[in-house]
C-alpha positions in Angstrom: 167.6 133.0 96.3 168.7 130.9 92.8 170.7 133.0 90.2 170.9 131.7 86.6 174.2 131.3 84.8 174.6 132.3 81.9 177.8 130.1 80.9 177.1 126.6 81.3 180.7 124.8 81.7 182.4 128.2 83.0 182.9 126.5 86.4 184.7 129.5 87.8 181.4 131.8 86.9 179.6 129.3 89.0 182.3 129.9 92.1 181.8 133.5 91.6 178.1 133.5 91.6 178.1 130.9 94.6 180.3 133.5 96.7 178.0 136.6 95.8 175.1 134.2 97.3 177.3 133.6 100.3 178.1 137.5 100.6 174.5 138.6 100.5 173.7 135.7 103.3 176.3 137.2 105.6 175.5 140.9 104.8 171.5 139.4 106.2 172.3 138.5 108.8 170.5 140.9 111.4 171.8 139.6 115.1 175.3 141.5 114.4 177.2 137.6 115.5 179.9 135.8 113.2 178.7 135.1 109.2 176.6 132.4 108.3 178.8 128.9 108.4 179.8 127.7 104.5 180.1 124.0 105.4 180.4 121.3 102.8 181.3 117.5 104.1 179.9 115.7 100.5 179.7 116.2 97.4 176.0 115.1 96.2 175.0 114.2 92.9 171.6 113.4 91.9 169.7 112.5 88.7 166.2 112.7 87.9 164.3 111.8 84.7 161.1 114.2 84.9 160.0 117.7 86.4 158.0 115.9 89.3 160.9 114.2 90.9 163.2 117.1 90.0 160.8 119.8 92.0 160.2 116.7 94.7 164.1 116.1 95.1 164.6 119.8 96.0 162.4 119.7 98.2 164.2 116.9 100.4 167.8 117.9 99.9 166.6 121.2 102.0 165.8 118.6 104.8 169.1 116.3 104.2 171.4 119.4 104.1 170.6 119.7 107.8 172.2 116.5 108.6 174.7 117.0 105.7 175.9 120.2 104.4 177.4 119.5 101.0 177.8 120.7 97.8 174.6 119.3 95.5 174.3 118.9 92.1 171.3 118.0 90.9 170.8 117.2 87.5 167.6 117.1 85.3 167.8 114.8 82.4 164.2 115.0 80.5 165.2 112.3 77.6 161.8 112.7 75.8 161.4 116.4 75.4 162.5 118.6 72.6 166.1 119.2 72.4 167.6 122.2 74.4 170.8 122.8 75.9 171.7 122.9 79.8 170.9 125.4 81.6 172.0 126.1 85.0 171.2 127.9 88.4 173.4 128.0 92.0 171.3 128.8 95.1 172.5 129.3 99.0 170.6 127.2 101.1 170.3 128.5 104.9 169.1 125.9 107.8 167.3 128.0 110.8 167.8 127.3 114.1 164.3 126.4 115.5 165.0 127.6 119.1 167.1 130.9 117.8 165.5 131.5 114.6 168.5 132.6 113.3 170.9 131.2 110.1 172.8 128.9 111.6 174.6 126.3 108.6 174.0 126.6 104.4 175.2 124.8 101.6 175.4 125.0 98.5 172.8 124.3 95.2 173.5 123.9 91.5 170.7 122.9 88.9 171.6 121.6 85.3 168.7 120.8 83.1 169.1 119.2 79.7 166.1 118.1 77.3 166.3 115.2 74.7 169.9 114.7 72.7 171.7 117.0 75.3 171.2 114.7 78.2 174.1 112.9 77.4 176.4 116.3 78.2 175.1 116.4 82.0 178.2 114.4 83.4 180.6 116.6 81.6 179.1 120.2 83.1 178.6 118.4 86.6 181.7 116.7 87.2 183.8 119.9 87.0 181.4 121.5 89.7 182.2 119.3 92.7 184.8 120.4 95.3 188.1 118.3 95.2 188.9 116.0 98.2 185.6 115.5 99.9 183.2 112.1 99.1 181.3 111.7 95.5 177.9 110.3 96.3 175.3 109.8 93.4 171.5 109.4 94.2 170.2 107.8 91.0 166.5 108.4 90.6 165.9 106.6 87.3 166.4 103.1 86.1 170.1 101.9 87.1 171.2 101.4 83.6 174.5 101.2 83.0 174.1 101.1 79.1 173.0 104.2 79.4 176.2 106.6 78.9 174.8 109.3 81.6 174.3 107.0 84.3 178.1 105.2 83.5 180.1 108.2 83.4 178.6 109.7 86.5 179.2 105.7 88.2 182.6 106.1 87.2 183.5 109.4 89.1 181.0 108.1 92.1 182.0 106.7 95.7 178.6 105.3 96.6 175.8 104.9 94.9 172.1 105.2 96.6 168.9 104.3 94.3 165.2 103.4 96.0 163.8 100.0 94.3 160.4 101.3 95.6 160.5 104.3 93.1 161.4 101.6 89.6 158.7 102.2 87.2 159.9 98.4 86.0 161.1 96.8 89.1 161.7 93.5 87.5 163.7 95.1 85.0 165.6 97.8 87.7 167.0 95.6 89.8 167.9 93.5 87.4 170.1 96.1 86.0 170.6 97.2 89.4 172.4 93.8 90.4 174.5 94.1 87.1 176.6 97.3 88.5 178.1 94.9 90.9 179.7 92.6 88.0 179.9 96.0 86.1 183.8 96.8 83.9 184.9 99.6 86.0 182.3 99.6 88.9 184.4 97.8 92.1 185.1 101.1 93.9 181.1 101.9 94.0 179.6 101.1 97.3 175.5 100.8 96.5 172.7 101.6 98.7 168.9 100.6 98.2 166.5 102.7 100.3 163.9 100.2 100.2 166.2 97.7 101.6 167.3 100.4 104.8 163.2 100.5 105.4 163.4 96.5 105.3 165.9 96.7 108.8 163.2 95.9 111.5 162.1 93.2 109.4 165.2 91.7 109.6 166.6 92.3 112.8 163.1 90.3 114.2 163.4 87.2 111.9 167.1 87.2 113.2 166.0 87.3 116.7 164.2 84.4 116.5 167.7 82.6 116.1 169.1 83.7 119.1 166.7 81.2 121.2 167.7 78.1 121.2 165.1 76.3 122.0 163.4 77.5 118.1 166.5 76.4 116.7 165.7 72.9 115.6 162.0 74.1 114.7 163.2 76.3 112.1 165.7 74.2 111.0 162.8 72.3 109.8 160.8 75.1 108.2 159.4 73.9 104.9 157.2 76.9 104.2 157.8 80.8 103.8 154.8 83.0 103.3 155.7 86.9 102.2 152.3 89.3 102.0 153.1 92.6 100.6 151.5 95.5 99.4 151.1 95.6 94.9 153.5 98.5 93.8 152.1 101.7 92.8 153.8 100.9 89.6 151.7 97.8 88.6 154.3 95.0 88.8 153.1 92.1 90.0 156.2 91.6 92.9 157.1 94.4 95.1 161.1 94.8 95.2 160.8 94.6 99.3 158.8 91.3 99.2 162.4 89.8 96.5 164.6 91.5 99.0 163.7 89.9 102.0 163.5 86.7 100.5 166.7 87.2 99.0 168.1 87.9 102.2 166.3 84.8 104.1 167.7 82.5 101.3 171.5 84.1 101.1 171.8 84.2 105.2 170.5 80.5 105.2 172.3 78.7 101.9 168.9 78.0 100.1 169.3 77.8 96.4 166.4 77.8 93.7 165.8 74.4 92.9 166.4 73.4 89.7 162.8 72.6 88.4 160.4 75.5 89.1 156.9 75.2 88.5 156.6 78.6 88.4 152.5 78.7 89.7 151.5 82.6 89.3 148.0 84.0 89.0 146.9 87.8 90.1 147.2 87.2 93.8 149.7 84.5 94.1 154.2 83.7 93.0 155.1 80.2 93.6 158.9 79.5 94.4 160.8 77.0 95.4 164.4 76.5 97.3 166.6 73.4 98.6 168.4 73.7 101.7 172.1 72.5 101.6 170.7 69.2 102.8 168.4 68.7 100.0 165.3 69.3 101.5 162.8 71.4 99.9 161.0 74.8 101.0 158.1 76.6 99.4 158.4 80.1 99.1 154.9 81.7 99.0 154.9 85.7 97.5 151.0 87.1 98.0 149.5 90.6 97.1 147.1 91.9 99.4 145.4 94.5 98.9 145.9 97.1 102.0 144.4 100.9 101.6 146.0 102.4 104.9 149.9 101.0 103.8 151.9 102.2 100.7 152.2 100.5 98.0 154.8 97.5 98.0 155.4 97.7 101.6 155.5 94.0 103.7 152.4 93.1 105.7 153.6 89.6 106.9 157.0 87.3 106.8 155.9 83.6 108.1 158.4 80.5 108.6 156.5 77.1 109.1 157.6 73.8 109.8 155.1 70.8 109.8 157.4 68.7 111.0 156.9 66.7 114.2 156.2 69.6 116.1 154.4 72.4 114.0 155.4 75.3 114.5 155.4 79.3 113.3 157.3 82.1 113.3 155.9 85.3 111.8 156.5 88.6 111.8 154.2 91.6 111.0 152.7 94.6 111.0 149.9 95.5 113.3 146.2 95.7 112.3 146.5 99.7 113.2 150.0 99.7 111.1 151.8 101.5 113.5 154.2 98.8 114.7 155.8 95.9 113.6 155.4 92.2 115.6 156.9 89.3 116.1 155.6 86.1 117.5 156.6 82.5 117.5 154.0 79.4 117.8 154.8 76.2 118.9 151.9 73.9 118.3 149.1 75.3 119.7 151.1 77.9 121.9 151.6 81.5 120.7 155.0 83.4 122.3 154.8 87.1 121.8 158.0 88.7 120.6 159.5 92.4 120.2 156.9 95.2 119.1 158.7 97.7 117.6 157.2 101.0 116.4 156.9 101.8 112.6 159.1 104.5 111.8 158.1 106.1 108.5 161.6 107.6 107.9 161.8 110.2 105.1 163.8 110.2 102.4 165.7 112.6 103.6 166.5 110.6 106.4 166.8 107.6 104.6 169.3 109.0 102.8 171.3 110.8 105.6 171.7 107.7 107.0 173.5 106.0 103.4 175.6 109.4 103.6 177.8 108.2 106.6 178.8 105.3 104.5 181.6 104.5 102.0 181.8 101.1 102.0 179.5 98.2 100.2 177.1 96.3 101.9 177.9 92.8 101.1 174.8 91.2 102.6 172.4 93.6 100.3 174.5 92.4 97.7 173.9 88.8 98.4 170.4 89.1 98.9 169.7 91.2 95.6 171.8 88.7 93.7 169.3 85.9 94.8 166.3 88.6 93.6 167.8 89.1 89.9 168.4 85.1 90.2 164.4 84.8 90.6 163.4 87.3 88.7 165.7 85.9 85.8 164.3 81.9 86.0 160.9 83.6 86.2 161.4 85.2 82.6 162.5 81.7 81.4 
């Protein structure tokens, strides 16, 4: 059940309505056992820019509140509509057990929704809602823009940040911004999560694999080539944020730097880049938009490392034709060696963001790897 509140910044009308919720889940309860648990482990902020994603986001927090009971504020912040003032609504959310079918964990619900010049007030009525002492998590679902005075204030109360580079209406433009936060005034004690870059961990872990055998060592030491397929975004940009990402992260784990002179070849299908190795030598980086019905838009279809060096030799990983796992396999001249399959997991965004819950702490190799994105994205612009 949601109640409305009446006063928007009377935070301890809000408590009061919260505990009425709370009194008529107990009073419920039909099985005569103890009172529905009232369990709260985070404090979860999140910020939407339209109705869609503001009915979609509720939708998913009654999934993550599962995993993590917490008290969640979600704010609406619809910039382009007429002006009107916040209004506000608390709900009690109850999780069934699916064995019992009885109440077995809630948490807690507050809505704030602001239209045009009263956006800007959302911080100030949110911030006094959250309970003291427990983690401040902010799931940004908007462009990261730190300009903007909303998205700062909240940044500035925050713990950990989690956006998704796979929802950026401009993705060029997002994670540009997105990679300024970390060289932001007042932004050091933010952790950051991307939960395009969680979906991009498979990917990674079987590139890395194939540097545990030692016998491919040399061969890719000698890799002159990178070819990245991916999916084109839903949003219409020509380079998918996970296609940057990953070739961030190949270039920041293996000291490639963008080469000075870029020729910058681009056509509808096609991005041209190219990197030196700390010993000078040069490898072309390859980004190419396929065109795949059955996979969402901007996912990866293949990552390929080639050498044409003495010995050819390939090492690609991939989806398979059914897309339901993801391959690796390693080709030493005319001689294929099958790797790990591992199954695609689809993981929701619930999930997804569960997972980024149980951490605090910045992830310094994301960090690296996005800083190497904004770094091609800005030479690109040039």
């Amino acid at each position: 059940m949601q109640l409305p509140v009446g006063k928007t910044l009377d935070v301890q009308l809000v408590e009061r309505q919260l505990t009425q919720l709370w009194q008529g889940n107990a009073e419920a309860r039909e099985d005569g056992n103890a009172a529905v648990l009232r369990a709260r482990v985070a404090n979860l902020l999140v910020y939407v820019a339209d109705e869609e994603a503001l009915q979609n986001s509720q939708e998913i927090l009654n999934d993550l509140t599962a995993i993590h009971p917490s008290r969640v504020v979600i704010m609406g912040g619809l910039l382009e509509a007429t002006d009107q003032d916040i209004e506000m609504s608390v709900e009690s959310v109850c999780q069934t057990d699916k064995r019992s079918g009885a109440r077995r964990l809630a948490c807690e619900e507050i809505t704030l929704k602001a239209q045009g010049k009263f956006v800007s007030e959302l911080p100030s009525a949110a911030l006094p809602l959250l309970v003291a002492d427990l983690p401040i998590f902010l799931w940004w679902r908007s462009s990261p823009d730190t300009a903007n005075k909303t998205c700062d204030s909240l940044l500035e109360a925050t713990d950990r940040l989690v956006v998704d580079s796979a929802e950026f209406v401009d993705a060029d433009r997002d994670l540009l911004k997105l990679n300024d936060i970390f060289s932001g005034k007042s932004y050091d004690h933010v952790g950051v999560s991307d939960l395009n870059w969680a979906r991009l961990t498979f990917w990674r872990g079987l590139l890395a694999d194939f540097y545990d055998v030692a016998t491919y060592r040399s061969l890719l030491d000698s890799v002159n080539l990178v070819e990245v397929d991916h999916v084109s975004p839903a949003q219409g940009a020509t380079l998918a944020p996970q296609a940057l990402l990953i070739v961030g992260w190949l270039a920041s784990r293996l000291g490639w730097k963008l080469a000075e002179k870029q020729t910058n070849r681009e056509d509808e299908q096609k991005f041209v880049l190219e990197f030196a190795k700390s010993s000078g030598a040069p490898v072309r980086v390859e980004l190419k938009r396929v065109e795949r019905d059955e996979r969402k838009p901007g996912r990866l279809v293949r990552v390929e490392l080639k050498s044409d060096a003495t010995e050819s030799a390939s090492f690609k990983v991939c989806r398979s034709n059914d897309n339901l796992h993801i391959l690796s396999e390693a080709r030493l001249g005319d001689v294929a060696q099958s790797g790990r399959v591992m199954p695609v997991r689809n993981r929701s965004a619930a999930q997804l963001l569960g997972r980024e819950m149980e951490i605090l702490g910045n992830d310094d190799i994301y960090q690296q790897a996005l800083a190497v994105a904004a770094e091609v994205l800005r030479r690109r612009g040039e």
